[in-house]
C-alpha positions in Angstrom: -14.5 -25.4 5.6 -12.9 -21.9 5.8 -9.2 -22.0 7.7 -8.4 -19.6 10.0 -5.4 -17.7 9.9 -3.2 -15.5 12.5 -1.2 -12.6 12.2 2.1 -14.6 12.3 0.7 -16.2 9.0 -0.6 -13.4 7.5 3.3 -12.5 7.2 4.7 -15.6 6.5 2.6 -15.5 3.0 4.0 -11.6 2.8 0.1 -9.5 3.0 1.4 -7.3 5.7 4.7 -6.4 7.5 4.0 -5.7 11.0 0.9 -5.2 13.0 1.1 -1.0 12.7 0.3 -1.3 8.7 -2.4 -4.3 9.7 -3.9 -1.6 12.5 -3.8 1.2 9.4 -4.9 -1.2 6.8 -8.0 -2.2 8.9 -8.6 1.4 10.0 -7.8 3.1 6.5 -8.5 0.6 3.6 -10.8 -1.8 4.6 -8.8 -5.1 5.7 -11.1 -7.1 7.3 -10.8 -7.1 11.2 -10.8 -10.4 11.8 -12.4 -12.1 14.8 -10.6 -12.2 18.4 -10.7 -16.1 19.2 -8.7 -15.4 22.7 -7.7 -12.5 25.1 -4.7 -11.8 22.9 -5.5 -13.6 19.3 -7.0 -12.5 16.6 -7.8 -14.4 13.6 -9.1 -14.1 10.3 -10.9 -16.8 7.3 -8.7 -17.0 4.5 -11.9 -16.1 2.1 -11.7 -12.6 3.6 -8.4 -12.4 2.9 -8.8 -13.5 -0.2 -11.3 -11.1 -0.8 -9.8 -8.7 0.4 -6.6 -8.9 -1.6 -8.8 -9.5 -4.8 -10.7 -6.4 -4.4 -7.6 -4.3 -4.9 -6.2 -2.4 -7.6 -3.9 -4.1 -9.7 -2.4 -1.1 -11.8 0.1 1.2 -10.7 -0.9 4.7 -9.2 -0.5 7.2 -12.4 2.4 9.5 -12.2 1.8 13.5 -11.7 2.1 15.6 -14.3 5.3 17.2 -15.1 5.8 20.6 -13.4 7.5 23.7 -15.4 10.8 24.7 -13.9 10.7 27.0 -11.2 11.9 31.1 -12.3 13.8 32.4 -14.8 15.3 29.9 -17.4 19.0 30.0 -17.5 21.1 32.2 -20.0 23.1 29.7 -22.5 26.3 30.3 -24.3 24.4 29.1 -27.9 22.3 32.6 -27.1 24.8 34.4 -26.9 27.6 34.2 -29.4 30.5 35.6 -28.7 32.3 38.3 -30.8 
């Protein structure tokens, strides 16, 4: 049998901070939306959760490349020998 779950333990097991990034997440990067089971619950199964969480990347984001300095480079004394 699948167990349902609530928001409160959706944060005690540390998927999602607070219910603005659960609103995003559900708007923006397909967390499932759950299933309102009263006039101010929601709830979810724990194998779409599960799903959920499996289905995302598990490698960092690659950096940018490096960017060239900005303007002129700088003068150094080693150029420039003194006399």
């Amino acid at each position: 049998m699948n167990r349902r779950v609530r928001f409160r333990d959706l944060q005690e097991r540390g998927i999602v901070p607070n219910r603005v990034t659960l609103k995003n997440w559900i708007r923006d990067q397909g967390f499932p939306p759950g299933q309102r089971t009263g006039p101010n619950t929601r709830t979810w199964g724990e194998d779409e959760i599960e799903g959920w969480i499996s289905s995302r990347p598990v490698a960092p984001k690659p950096l940018p490349p490096a960017r060239r300095p900005r303007g002129r480079p700088r003068k150094t004394e080693a150029a420039h020998p003194s006399a």
